[in-house]
C-alpha atoms as an extended CHARMM CRD file, in Angstrom:
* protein
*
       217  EXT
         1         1  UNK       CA             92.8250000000       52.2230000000       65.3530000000  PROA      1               0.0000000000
         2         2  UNK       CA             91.2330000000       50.5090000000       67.6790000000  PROA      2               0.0000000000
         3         3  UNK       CA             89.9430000000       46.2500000000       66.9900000000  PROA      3               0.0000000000
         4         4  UNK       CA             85.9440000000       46.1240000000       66.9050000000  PROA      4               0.0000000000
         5         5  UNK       CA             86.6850000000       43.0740000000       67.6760000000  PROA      5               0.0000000000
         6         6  UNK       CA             87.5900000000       44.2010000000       71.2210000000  PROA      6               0.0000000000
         7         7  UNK       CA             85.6730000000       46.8080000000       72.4330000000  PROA      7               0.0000000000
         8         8  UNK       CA             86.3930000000       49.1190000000       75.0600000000  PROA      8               0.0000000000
         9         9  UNK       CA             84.0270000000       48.6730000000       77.4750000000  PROA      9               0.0000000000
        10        10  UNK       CA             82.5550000000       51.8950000000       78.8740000000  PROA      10              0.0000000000
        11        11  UNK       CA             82.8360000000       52.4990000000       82.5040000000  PROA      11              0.0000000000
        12        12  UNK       CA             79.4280000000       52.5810000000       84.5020000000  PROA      12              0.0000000000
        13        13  UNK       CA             79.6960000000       55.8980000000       85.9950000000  PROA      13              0.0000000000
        14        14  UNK       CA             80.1910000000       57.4680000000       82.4960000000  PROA      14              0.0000000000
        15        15  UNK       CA             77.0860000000       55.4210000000       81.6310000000  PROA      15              0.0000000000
        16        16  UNK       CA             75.2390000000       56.5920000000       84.2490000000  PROA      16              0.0000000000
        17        17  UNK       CA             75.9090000000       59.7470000000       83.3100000000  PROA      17              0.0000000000
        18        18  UNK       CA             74.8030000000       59.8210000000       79.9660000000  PROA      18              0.0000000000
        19        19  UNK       CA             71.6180000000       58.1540000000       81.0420000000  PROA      19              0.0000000000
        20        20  UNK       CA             70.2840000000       60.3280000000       83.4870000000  PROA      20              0.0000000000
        21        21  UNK       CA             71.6710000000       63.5880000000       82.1070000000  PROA      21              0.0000000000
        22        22  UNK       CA             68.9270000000       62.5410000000       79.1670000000  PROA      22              0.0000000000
        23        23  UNK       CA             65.3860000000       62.2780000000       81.8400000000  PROA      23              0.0000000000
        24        24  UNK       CA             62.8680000000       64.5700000000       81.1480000000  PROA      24              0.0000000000
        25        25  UNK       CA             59.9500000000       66.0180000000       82.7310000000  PROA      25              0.0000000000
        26        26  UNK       CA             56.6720000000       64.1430000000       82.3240000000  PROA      26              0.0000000000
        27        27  UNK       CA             54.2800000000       65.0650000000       84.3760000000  PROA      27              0.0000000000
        28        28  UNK       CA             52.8280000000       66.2500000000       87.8500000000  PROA      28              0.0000000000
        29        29  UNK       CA             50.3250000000       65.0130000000       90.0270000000  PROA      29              0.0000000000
        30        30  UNK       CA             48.2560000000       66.1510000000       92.8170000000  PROA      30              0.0000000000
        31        31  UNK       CA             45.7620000000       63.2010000000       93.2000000000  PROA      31              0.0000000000
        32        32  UNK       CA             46.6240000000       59.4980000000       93.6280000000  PROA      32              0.0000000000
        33        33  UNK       CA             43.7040000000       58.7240000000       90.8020000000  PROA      33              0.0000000000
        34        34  UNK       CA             45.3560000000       60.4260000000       87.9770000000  PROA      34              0.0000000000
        35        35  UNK       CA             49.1700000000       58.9150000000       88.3790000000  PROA      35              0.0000000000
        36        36  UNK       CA             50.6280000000       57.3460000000       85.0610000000  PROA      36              0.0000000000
        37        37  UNK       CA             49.7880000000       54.1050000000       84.7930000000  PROA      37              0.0000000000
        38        38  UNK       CA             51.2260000000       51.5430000000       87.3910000000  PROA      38              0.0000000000
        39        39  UNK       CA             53.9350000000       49.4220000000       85.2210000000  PROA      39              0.0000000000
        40        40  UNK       CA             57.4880000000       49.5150000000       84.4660000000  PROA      40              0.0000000000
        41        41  UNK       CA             60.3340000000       50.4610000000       87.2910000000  PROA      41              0.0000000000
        42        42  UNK       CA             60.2200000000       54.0080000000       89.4540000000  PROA      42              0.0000000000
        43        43  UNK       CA             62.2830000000       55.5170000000       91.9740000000  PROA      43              0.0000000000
        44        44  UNK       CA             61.0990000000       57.8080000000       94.3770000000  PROA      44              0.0000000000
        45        45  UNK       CA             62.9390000000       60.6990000000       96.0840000000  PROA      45              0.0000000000
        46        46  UNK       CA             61.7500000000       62.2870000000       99.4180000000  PROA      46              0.0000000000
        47        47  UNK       CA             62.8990000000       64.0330000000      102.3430000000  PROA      47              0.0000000000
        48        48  UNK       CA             62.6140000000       66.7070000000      104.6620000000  PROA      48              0.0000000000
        49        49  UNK       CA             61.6240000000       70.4580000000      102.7560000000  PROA      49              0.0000000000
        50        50  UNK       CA             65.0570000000       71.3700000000      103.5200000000  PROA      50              0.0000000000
        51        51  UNK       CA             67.3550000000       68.5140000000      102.6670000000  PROA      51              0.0000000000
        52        52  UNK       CA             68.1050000000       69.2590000000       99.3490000000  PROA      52              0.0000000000
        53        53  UNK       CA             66.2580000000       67.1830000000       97.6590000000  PROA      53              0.0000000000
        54        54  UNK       CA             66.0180000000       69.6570000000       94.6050000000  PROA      54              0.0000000000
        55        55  UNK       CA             69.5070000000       70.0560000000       94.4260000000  PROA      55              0.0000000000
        56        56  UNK       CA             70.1630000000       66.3100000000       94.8650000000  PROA      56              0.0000000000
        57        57  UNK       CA             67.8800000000       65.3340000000       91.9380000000  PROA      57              0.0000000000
        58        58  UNK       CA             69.6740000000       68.2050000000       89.8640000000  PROA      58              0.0000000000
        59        59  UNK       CA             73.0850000000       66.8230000000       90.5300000000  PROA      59              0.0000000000
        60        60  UNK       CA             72.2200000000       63.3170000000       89.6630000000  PROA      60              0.0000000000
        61        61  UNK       CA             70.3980000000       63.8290000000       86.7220000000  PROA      61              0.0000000000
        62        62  UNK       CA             73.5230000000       66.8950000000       85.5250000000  PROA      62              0.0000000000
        63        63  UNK       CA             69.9610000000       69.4650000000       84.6950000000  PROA      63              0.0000000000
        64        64  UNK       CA             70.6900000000       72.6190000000       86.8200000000  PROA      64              0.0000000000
        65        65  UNK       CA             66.6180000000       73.2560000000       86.4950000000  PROA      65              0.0000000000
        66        66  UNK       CA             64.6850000000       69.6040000000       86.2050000000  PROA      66              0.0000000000
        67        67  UNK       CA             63.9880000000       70.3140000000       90.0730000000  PROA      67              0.0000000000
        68        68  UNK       CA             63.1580000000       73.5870000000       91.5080000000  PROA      68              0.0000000000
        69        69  UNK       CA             65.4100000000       74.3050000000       94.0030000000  PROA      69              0.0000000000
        70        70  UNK       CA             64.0950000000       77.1690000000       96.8310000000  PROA      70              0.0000000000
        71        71  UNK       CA             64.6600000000       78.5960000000       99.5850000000  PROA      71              0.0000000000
        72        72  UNK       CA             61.1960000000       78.4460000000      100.8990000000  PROA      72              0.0000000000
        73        73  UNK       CA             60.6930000000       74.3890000000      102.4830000000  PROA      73              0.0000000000
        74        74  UNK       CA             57.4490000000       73.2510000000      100.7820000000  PROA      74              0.0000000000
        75        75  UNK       CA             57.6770000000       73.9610000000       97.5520000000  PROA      75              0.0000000000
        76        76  UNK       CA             57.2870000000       70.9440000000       95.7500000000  PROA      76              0.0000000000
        77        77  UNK       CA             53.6150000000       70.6080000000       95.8270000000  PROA      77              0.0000000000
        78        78  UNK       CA             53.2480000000       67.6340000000       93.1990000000  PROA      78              0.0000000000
        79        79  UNK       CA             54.6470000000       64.3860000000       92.3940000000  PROA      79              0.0000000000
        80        80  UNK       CA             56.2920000000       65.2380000000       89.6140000000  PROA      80              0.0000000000
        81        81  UNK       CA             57.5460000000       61.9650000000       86.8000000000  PROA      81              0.0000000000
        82        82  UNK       CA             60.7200000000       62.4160000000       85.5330000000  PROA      82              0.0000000000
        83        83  UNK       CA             60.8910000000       59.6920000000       82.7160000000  PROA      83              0.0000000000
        84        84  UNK       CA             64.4490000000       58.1350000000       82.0860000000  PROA      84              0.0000000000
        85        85  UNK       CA             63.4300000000       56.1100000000       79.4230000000  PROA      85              0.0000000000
        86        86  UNK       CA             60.0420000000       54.2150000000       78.8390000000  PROA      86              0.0000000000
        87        87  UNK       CA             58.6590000000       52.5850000000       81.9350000000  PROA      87              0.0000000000
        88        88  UNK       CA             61.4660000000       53.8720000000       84.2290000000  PROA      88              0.0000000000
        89        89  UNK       CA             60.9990000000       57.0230000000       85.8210000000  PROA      89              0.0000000000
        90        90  UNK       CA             62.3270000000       59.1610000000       88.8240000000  PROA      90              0.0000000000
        91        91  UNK       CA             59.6290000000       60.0220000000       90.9950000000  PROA      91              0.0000000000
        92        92  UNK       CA             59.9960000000       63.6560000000       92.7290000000  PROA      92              0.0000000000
        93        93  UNK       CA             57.4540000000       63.4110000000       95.9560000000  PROA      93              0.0000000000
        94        94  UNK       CA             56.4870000000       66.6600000000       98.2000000000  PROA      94              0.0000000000
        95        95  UNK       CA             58.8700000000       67.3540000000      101.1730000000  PROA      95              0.0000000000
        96        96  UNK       CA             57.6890000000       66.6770000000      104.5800000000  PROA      96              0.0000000000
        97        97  UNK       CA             57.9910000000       68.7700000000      107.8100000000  PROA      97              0.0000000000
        98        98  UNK       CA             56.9720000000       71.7620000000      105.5040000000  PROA      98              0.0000000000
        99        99  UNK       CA             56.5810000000       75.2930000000      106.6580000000  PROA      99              0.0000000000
       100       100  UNK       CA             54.4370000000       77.9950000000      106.0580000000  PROA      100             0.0000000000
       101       101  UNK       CA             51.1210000000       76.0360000000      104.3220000000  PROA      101             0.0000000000
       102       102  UNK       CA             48.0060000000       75.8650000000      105.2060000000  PROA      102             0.0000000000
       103       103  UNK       CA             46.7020000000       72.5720000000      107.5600000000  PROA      103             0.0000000000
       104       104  UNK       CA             44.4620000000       71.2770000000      104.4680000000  PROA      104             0.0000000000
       105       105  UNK       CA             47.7210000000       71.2890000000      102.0590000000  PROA      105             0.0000000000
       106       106  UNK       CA             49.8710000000       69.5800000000      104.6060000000  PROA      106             0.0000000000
       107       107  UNK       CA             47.2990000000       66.6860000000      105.3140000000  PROA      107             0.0000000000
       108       108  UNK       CA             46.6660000000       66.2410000000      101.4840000000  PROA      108             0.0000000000
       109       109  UNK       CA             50.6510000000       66.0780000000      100.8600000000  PROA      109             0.0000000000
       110       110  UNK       CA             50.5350000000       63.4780000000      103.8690000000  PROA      110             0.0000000000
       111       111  UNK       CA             47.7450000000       61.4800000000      102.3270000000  PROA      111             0.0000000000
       112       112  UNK       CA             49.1160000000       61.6230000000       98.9870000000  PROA      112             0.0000000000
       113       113  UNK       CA             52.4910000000       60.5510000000       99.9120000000  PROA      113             0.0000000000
       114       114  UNK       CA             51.5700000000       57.4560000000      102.3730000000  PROA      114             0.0000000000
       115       115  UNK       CA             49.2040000000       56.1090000000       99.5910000000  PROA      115             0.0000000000
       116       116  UNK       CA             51.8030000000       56.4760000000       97.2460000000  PROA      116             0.0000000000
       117       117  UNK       CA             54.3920000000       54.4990000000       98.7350000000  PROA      117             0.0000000000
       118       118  UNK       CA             51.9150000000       51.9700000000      100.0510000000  PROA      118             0.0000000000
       119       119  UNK       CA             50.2150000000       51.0630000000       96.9120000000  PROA      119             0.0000000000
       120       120  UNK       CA             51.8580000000       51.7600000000       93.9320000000  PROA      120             0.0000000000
       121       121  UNK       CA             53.6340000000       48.5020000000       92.3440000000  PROA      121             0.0000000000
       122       122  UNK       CA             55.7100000000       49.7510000000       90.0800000000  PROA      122             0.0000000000
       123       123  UNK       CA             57.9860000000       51.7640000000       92.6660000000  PROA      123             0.0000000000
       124       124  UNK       CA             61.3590000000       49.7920000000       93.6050000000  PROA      124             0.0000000000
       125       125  UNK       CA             62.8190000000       52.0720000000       96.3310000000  PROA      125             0.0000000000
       126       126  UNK       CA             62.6110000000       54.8080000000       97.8280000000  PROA      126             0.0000000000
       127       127  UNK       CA             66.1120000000       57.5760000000       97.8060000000  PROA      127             0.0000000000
       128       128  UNK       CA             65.5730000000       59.4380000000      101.1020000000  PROA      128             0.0000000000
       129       129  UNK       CA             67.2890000000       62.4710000000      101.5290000000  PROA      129             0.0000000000
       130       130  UNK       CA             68.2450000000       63.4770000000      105.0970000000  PROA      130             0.0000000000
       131       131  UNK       CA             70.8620000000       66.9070000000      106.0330000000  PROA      131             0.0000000000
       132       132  UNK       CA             73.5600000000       64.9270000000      107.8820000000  PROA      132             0.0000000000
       133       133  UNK       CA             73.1080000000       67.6570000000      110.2480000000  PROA      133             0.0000000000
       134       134  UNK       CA             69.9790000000       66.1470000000      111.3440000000  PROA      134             0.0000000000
       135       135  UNK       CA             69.7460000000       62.8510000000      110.5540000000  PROA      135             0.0000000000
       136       136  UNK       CA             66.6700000000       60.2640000000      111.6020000000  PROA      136             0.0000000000
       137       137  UNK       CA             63.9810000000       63.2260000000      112.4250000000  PROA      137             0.0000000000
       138       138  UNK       CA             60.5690000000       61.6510000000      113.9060000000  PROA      138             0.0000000000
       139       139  UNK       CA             59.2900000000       62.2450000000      110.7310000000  PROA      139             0.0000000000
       140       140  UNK       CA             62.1190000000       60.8250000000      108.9600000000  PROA      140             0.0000000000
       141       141  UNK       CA             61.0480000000       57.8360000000      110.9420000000  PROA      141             0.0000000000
       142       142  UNK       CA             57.0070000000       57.8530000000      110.2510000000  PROA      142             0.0000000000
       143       143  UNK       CA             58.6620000000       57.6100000000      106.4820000000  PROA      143             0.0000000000
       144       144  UNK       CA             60.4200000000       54.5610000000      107.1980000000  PROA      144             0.0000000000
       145       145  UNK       CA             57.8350000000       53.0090000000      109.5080000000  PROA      145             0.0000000000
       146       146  UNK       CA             55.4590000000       53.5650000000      106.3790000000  PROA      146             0.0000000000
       147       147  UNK       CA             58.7250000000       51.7540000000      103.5320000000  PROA      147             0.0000000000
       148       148  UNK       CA             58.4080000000       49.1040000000      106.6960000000  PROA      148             0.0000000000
       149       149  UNK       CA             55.2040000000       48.0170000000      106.6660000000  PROA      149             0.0000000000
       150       150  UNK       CA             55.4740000000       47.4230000000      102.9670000000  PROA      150             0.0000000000
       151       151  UNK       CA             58.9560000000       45.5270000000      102.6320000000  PROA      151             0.0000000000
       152       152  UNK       CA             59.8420000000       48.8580000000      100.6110000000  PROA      152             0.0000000000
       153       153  UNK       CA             63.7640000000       48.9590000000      100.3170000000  PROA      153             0.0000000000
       154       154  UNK       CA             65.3510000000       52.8340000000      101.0380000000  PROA      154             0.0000000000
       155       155  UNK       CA             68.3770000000       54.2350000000      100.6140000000  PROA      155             0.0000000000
       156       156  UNK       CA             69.1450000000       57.0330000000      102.5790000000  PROA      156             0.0000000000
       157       157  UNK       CA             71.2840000000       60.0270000000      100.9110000000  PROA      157             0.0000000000
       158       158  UNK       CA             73.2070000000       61.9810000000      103.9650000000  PROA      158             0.0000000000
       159       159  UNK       CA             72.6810000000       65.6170000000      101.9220000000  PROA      159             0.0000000000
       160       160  UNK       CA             75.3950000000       68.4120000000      102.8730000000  PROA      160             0.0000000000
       161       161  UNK       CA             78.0140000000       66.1930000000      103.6000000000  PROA      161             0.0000000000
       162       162  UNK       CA             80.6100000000       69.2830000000      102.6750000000  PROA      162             0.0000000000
       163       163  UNK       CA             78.9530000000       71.3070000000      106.1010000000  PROA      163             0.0000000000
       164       164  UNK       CA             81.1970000000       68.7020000000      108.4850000000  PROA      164             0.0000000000
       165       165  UNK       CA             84.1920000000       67.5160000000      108.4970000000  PROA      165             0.0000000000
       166       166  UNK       CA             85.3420000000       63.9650000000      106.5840000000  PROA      166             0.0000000000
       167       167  UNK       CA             85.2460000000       62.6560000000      110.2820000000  PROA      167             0.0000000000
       168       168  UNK       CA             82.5840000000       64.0800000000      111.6160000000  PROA      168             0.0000000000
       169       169  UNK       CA             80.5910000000       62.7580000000      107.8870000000  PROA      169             0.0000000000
       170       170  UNK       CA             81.9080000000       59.3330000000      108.8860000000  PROA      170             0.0000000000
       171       171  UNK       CA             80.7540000000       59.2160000000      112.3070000000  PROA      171             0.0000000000
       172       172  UNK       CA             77.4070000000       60.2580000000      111.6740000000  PROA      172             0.0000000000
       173       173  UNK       CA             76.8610000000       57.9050000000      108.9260000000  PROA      173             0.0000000000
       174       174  UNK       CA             78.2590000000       55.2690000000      111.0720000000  PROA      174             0.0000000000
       175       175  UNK       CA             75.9900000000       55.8650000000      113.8220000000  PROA      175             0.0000000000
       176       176  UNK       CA             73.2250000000       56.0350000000      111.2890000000  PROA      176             0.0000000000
       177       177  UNK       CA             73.8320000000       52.7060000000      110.0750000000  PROA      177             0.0000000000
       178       178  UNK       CA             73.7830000000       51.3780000000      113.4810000000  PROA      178             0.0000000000
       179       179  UNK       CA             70.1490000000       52.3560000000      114.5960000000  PROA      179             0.0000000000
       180       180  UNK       CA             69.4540000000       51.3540000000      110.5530000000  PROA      180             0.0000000000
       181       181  UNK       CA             70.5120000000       47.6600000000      110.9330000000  PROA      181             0.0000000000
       182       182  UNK       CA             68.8400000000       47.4690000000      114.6600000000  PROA      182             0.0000000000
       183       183  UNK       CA             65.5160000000       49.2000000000      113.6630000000  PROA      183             0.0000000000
       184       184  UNK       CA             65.4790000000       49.0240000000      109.2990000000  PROA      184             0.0000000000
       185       185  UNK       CA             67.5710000000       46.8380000000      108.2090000000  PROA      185             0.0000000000
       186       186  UNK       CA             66.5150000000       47.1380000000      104.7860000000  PROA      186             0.0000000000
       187       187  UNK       CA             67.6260000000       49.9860000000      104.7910000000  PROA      187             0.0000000000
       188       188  UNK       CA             71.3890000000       51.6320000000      103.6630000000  PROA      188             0.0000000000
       189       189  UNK       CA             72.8590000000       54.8630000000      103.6240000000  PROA      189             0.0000000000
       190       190  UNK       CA             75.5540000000       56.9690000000      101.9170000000  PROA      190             0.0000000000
       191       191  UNK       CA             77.6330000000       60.2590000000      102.3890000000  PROA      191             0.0000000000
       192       192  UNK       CA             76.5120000000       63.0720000000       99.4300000000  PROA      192             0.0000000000
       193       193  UNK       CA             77.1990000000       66.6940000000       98.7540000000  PROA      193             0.0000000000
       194       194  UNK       CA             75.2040000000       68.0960000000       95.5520000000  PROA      194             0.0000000000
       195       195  UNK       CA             78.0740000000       70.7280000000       96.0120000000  PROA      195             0.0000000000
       196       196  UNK       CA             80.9890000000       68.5760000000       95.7560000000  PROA      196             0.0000000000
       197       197  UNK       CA             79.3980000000       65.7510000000       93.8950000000  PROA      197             0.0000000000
       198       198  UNK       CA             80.2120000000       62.9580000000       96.8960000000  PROA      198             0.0000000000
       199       199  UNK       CA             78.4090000000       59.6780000000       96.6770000000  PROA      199             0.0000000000
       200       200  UNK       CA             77.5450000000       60.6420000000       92.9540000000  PROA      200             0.0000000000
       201       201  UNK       CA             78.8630000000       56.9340000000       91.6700000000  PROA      201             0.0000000000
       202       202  UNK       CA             76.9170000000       55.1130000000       94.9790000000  PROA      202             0.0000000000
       203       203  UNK       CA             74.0280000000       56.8860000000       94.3150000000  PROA      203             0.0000000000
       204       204  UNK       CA             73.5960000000       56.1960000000       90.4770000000  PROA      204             0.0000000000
       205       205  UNK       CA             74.6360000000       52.5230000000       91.3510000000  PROA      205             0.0000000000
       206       206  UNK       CA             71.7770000000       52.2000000000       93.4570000000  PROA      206             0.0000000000
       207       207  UNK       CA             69.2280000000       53.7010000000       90.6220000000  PROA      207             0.0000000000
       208       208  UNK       CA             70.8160000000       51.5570000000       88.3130000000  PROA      208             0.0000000000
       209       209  UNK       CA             69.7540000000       48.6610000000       90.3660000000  PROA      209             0.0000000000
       210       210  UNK       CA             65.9700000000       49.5660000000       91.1720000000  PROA      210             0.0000000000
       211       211  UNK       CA             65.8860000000       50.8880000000       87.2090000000  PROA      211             0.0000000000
       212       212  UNK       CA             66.4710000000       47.5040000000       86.0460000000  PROA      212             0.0000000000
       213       213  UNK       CA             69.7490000000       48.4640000000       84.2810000000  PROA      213             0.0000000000
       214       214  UNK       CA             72.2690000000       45.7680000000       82.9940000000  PROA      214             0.0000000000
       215       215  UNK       CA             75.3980000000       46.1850000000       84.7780000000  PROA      215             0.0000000000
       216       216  UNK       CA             78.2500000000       47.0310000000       81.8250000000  PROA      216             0.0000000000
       217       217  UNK       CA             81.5100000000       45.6750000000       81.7940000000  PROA      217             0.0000000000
């Protein structure tokens, strides 16, 4: 039996794990006027419509449906709240470089998004999701110009990370982090596979952080 005088601690990544297999859905959004009100600690999640940003959000959170995951780009129209607990949320934001929508639904998205991560105080940082494949897009970069201008720290997540080899993962991310720390240097990146769970611990480390989470153990 064991002393409760001496606890075990419980290792972060189990933790993690607990916590964000518990967030639930909140709400969704389509105009900047009727987001939640503007307190507590959020991280936001965007990318390209086809870097898995579904599938990331699944995998991080253990919910096989909290994001829809599809194989048409676009189709997260909303910015959905995923609460983790009171006044810390995951933010789901619409994908960028979509396909197949009409010219007034792209600008909206584009005007929603930009005054989302330009004026809204309670967001920490921002998870960007790029397919290692193609890394650093223009519009990848119009995203970061925009984190920029605000002092907004990102966090890139290099998606599909199992489609290369562990050599050819490395050298992209290396080169990645080279034009980061010459053109963003607030900004980091990782290796991460929603298929083979890569970067999993890195990844809930860094929500941890902009969550305001105590660090355990």
């Amino acid at each position: 039996m064991r002393n409760p005088d001496h606890p075990v601690p419980i290792p972060q990544t189990a933790a993690a794990a607990r916590r964000y297999q518990a967030v639930r859905f909140l709400n969704s959004i389509n105009e900047f006027e009727k987001l939640p009100p503007d307190t507590g600690n959020e991280v936001a999640f965007a990318g390209r419509s086809n870097a898995g940003k579904s599938s990331a959000l699944n995998t991080l959170t253990g919910q096989r449906q909290l994001a829809r995951v599809s194989k048409m780009p676009g189709r997260t129209q909303l910015i959905n709240f995923f609460e983790v607990e009171p006044e810390r949320c995951l933010v789901d934001l619409p994908g960028y470089g979509y396909a197949q929508v009409p010219e007034t639904i792209r600008r909206h998205w584009q005007k929603l998004l930009e005054q989302y991560l330009r004026e809204r105080m309670a967001l920490r940082g921002l998870m960007m999701l790029m397919d290692i494949r193609h890394p650093l897009t223009p519009l990848d970069r119009q995203l970061l110009d925009w984190c920029a201008a605000r002092g907004l720290p990102v966090h890139i997540l290099l998606t599909k990370a199992d489609k290369l080899s562990r050599g050819a993962a490395l050298a992209v991310r290396q080169q990645v982090e080279k034009t980061l720390r010459a053109d963003y240097p607030q900004t980091s990146a990782q290796l991460f596979s929603a298929l083979t769970r890569l970067g999993m611990e890195e990844a809930w480390a860094r929500l941890d952080k902009w969550l305001g989470f105590a660090v355990e153990g």
